[in-house]
C-alpha positions in Angstrom: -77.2 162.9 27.9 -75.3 165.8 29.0 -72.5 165.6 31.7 -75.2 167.7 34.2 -77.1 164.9 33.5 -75.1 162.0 34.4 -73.0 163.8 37.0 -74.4 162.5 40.9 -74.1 163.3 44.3 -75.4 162.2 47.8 -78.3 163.9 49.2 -79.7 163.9 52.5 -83.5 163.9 53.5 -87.1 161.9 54.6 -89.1 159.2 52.6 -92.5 161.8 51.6 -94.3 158.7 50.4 -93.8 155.7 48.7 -96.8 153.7 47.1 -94.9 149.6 46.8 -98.1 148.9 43.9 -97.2 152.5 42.3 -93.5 151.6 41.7 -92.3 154.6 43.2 -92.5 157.4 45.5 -90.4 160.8 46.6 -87.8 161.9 48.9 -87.9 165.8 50.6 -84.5 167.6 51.1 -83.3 170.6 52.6 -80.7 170.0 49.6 -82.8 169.8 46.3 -85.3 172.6 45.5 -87.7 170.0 44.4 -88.9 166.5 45.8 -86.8 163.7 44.2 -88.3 160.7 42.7 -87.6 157.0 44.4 -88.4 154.2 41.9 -89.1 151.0 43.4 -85.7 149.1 41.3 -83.8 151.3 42.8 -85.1 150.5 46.6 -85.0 146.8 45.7 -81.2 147.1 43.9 -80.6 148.5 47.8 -82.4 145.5 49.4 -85.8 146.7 50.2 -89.2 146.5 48.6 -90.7 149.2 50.5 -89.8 151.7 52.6 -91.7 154.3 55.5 -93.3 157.1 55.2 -91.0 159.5 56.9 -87.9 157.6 57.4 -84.3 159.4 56.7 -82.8 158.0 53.6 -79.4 158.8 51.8 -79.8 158.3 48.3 -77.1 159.2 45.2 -79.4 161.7 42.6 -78.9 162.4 39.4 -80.9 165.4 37.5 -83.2 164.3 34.4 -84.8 166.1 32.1 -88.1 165.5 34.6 -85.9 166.5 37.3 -84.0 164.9 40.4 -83.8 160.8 41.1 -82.4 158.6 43.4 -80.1 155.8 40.9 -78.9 154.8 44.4 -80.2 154.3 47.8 -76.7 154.4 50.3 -78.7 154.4 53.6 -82.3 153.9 55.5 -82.9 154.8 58.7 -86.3 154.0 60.7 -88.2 157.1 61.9 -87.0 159.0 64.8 -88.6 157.1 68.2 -86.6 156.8 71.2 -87.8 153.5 72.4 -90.7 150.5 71.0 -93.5 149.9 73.5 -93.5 145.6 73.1 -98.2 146.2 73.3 -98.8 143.4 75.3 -95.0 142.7 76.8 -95.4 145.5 79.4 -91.6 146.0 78.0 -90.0 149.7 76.6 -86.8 148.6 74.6 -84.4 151.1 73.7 -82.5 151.7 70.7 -79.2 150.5 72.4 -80.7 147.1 73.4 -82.5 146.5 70.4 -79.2 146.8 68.4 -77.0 144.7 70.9 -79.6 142.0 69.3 -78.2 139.3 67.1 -79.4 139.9 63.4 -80.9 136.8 62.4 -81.4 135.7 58.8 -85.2 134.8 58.2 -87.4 134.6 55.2 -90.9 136.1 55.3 -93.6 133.6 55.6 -96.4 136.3 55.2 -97.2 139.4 56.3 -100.9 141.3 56.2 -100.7 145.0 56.4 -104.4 145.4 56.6 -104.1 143.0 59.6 -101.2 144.5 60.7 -99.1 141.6 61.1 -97.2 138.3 59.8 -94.6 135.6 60.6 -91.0 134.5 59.3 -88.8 131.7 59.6 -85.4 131.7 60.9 -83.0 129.9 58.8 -82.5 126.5 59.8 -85.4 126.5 62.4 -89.4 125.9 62.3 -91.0 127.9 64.7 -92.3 131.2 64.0 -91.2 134.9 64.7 -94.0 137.2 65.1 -93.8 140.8 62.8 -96.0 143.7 63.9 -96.7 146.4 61.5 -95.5 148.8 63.9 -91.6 146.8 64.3 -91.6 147.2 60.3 -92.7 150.9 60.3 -89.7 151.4 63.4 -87.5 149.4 61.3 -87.8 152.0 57.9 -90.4 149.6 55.7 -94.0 150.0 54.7 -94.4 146.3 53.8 -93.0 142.8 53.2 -93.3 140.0 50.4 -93.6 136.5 51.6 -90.7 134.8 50.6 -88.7 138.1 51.3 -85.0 137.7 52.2 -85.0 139.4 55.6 -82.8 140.1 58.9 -84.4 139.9 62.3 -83.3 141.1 65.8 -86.3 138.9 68.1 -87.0 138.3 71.7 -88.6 136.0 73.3 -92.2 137.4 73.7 -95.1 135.6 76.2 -96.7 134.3 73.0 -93.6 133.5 71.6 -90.5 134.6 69.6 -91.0 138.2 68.0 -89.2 140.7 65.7 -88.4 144.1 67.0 -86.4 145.4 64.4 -86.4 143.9 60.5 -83.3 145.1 58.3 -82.8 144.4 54.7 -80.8 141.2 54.0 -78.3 143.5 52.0 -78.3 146.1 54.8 -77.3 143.9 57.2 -74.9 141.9 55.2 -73.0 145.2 54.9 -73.2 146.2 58.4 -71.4 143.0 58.8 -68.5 143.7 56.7 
């Protein structure tokens, strides 16, 4: 490998698409001429196993003999919305009061993307929290495992407790620091 090769830098830009059963997916930037390819390791090594169509990401690329990568995923944000509509709440939460949430550790029970929803667990409690597709699309992911290490921010919905914002275990473990 050459030292062009090896050399990295941070670059700036929006998820294009990523396909969780392809392995991978590309990022666009105002900075690269071309798109740059995201493999799935290196979304995972960052805490995540999928990630939205159109959300900002930083990522550390390095130039291949097939051209740009991500070897490094430094940030995720969700897509730009000012505010998540709670469907049948009646509630418009900000990004302000979603954040001023606690960030609760939870591991994903299931989750159905075809249905469009799914359930984790709190640590250290039995009932349910509610996941809409549309939190985890707000929150910068395309899809959860069960058994997924996972962060939740939840309210306390009519039907019960819900997500409205999921963040990486990793994420929010440095967010903490």
């Amino acid at each position: 490998m050459t030292d062009e090769e090896t050399a990295t830098h941070i670059v700036h830009g929006h998820v294009k698409w990523f396909d969780p059963a392809k392995g991978f997916g590309f990022i666009v930037s105002n900075e690269t001429e071309s798109d740059i390819l995201l493999h799935a390791n290196v979304l995972r090594n960052y805490g995540q196993n999928s990630v939205s169509d159109g959300a900002m990401i930083s990522v550390r690329v390095q130039q291949s003999p097939r051209g740009a990568q991500a070897v490094e995923v430094v940030s995720v944000q969700a897509p730009a919305g000012v505010a998540l509509p709670l469907a049948d709440e009646g509630t418009l939460m900000s990004a302000e009061q979603i954040a001023a949430l606690a960030l609760e550790p939870s591991r994903v029970k299931w989750f159905d993307k075809a249905k469009g929803f799914g359930f984790a667990n709190v640590f250290g409690h039995n009932d349910d929290v509610f996941i809409h597709v549309e939190v985890l699309r707000m929150s910068g992911f395309a899809d959860l495992q069960a058994g997924e290490a996972v962060c939740l921010r939840i309210i306390e919905g009519r039907r019960g407790r819900m997500a409205v914002q999921v963040a990486s275990w990793e994420a929010a473990s440095r967010a903490e620091r």
